[in-house]
C-alpha positions as CSV (number, residue, x, y, z in Angstrom):
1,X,0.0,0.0,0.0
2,X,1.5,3.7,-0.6
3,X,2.2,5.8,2.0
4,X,-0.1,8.9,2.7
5,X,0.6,12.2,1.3
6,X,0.3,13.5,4.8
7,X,3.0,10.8,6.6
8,X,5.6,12.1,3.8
9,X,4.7,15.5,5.0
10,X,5.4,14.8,8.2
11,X,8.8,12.9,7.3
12,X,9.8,16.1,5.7
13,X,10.1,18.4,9.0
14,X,13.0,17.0,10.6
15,X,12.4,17.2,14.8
16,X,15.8,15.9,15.5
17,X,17.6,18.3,13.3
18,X,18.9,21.7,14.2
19,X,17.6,25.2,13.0
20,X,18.0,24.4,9.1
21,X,18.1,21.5,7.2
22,X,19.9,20.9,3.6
23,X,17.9,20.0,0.3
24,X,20.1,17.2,0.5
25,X,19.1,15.8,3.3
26,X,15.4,16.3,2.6
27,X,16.1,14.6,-0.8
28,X,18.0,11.9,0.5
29,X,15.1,10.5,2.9
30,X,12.2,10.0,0.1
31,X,15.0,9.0,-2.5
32,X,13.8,4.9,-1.6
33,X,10.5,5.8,-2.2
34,X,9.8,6.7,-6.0
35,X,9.9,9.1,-8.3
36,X,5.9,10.7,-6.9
37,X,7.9,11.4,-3.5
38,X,10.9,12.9,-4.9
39,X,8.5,14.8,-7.5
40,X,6.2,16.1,-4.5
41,X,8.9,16.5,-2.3
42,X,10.2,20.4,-3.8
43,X,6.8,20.9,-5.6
44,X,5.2,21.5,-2.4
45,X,8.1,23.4,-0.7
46,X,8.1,25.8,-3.8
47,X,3.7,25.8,-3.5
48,X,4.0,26.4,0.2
49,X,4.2,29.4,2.1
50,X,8.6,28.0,1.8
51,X,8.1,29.2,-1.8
52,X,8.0,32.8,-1.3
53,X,11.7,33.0,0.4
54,X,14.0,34.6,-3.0
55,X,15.6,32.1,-4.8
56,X,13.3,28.5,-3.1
57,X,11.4,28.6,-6.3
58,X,14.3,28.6,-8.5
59,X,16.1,26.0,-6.3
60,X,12.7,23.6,-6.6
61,X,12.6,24.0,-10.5
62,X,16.1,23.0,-11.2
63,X,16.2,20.1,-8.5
64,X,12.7,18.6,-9.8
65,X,14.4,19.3,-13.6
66,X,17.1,17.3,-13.0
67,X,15.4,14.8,-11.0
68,X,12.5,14.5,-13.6
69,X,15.1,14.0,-16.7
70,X,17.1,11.8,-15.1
71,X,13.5,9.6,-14.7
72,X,12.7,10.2,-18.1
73,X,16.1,9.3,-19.2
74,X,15.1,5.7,-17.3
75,X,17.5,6.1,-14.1
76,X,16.9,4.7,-10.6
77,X,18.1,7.0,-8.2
78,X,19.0,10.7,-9.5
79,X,22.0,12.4,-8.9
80,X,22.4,16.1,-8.0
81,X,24.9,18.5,-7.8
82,X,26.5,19.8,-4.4
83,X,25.2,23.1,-4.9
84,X,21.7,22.3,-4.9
85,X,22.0,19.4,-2.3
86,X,23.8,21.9,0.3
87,X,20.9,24.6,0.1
88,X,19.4,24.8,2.9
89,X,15.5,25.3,4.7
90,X,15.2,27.0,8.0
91,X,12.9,24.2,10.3
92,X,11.0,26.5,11.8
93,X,9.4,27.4,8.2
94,X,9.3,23.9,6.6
95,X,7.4,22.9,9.7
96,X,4.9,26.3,9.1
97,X,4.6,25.6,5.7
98,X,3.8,21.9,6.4
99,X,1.0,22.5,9.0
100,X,-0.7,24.8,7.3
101,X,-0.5,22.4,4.6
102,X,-2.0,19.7,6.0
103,X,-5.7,19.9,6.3
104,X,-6.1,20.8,2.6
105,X,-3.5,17.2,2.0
106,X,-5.7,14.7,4.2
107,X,-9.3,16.3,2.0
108,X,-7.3,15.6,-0.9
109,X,-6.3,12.2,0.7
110,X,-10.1,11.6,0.6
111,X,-10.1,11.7,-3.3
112,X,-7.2,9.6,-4.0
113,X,-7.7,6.0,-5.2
114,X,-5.7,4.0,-7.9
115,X,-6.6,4.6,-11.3
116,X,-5.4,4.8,-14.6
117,X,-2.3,3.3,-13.2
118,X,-0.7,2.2,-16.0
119,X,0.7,6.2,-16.4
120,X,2.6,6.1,-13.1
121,X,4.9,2.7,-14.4
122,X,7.0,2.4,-17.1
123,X,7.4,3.6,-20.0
124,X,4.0,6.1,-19.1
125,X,6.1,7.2,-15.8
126,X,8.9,8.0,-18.3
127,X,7.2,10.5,-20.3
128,X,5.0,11.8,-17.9
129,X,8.9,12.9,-16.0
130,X,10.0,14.6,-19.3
131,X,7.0,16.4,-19.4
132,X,7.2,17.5,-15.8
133,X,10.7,18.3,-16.7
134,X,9.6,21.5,-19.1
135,X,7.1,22.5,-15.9
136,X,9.7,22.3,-13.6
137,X,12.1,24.7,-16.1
138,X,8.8,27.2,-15.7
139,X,9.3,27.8,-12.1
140,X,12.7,29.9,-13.0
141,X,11.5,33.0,-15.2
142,X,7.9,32.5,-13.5
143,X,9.8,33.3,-10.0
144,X,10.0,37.2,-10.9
145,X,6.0,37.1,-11.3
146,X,4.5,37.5,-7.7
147,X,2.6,34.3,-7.2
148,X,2.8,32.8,-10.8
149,X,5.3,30.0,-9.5
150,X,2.3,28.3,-7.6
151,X,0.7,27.5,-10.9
152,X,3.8,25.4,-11.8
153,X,4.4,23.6,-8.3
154,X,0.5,23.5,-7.8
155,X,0.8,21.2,-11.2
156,X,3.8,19.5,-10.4
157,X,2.6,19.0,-6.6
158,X,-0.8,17.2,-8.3
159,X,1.3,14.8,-10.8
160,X,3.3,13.6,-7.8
161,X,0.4,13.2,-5.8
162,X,-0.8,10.9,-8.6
163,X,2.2,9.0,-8.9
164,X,2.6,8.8,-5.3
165,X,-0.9,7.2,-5.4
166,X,-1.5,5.8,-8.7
167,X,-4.1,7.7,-9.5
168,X,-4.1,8.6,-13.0
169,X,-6.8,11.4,-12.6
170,X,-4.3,13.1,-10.8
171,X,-1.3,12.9,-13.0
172,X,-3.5,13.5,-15.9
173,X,-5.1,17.0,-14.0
174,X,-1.7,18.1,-12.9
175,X,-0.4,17.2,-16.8
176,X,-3.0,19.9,-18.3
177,X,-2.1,22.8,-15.4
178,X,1.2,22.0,-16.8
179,X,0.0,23.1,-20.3
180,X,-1.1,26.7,-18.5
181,X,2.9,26.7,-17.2
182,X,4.0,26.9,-20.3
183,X,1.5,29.1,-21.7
184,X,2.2,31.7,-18.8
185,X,6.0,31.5,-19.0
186,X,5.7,32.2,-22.9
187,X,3.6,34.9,-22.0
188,X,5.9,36.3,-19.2
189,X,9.1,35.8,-21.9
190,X,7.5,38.1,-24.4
191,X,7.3,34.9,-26.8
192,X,3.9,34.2,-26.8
């Protein structure tokens, strides 16, 4: 059976840690657990209160990039570089951001159930990681914007919920906000 949304959430506020703790360590404790924790993981810290501290948004989109290409590109366990991994979260706000987080998780909790599972294996998983890949690459430009970097991590945060569950719904909802990413990041470029 997966693990709840809101038992990762609480594995994510480290109690035994001291004032801040690094992305690496974050990373490192849902790294056995998939690629919908490790997806879900920086989505919600950059959709959480967390994301408004300069530069967290940035720091989510290029560690769920490389995460998500290196799932696309079919590897395991993904590798990332010292400079993201030694970033660090004050505790005090991770654990804010997480509690007021959590009643909205367990009613979204309520709505979970597997289907469509087939997209959160392979090769569906695969693509699904490229495409959250190009989302994820949003977050940076979209940072500048006040509150336009929820739209991105609000998608993101619903495609790992999905493949966290297997609930296809899910990833499929959280693949069409993704559409809207791009849309707005062409439109905050000048390109579109």
């Amino acid at each position: 059976m997966n693990e709840s949304i809101s038992g990762l959430l609480d594995k994510l506020v480290d109690e035994d840690g001291g004032e801040k703790q690094s992305a690496g360590d974050i990373i490192a404790r849902f790294e056995d657990r998939g690629f919908g924790p490790l997806l879900l993981i920086p989505s919600l810290i950059a959709l959480l209160p967390t994301g408004a501290i300069p530069g967290v948004p940035s720091l989510c989109g290029i560690t769920l990039f490389l995460i998500c290409i290196q799932v696309a590109l079919g590897r395991s366990t993904p590798w990332l570089p010292n400079k993201i991994t030694k970033q660090e979260i004050k505790q005090d706000k991770l654990k804010n951001a997480v509690d007021s987080a959590k009643p909205y998780v367990k009613k979204t909790e309520k709505l979970l159930k597997p289907r469509l599972a087939a997209l959160s294996k392979t090769p569906w998983k695969n693509i699904v990681a490229g495409y959250c890949a190009i989302a994820s690459l949003c977050m940076i430009p979209l940072e500048v914007v006040p509150f336009a970097v929820a739209l991105p991590a609000f998608a993101l945060t619903l495609t790992a919920i999905g493949m966290t569950n297997r609930d296809g719904v899910f990833i499929g909802l959280g693949m069409i906000i993704q559409l809207g990413t791009v849309y707005l990041t062409l439109k905050v470029s000048g390109i579109g």
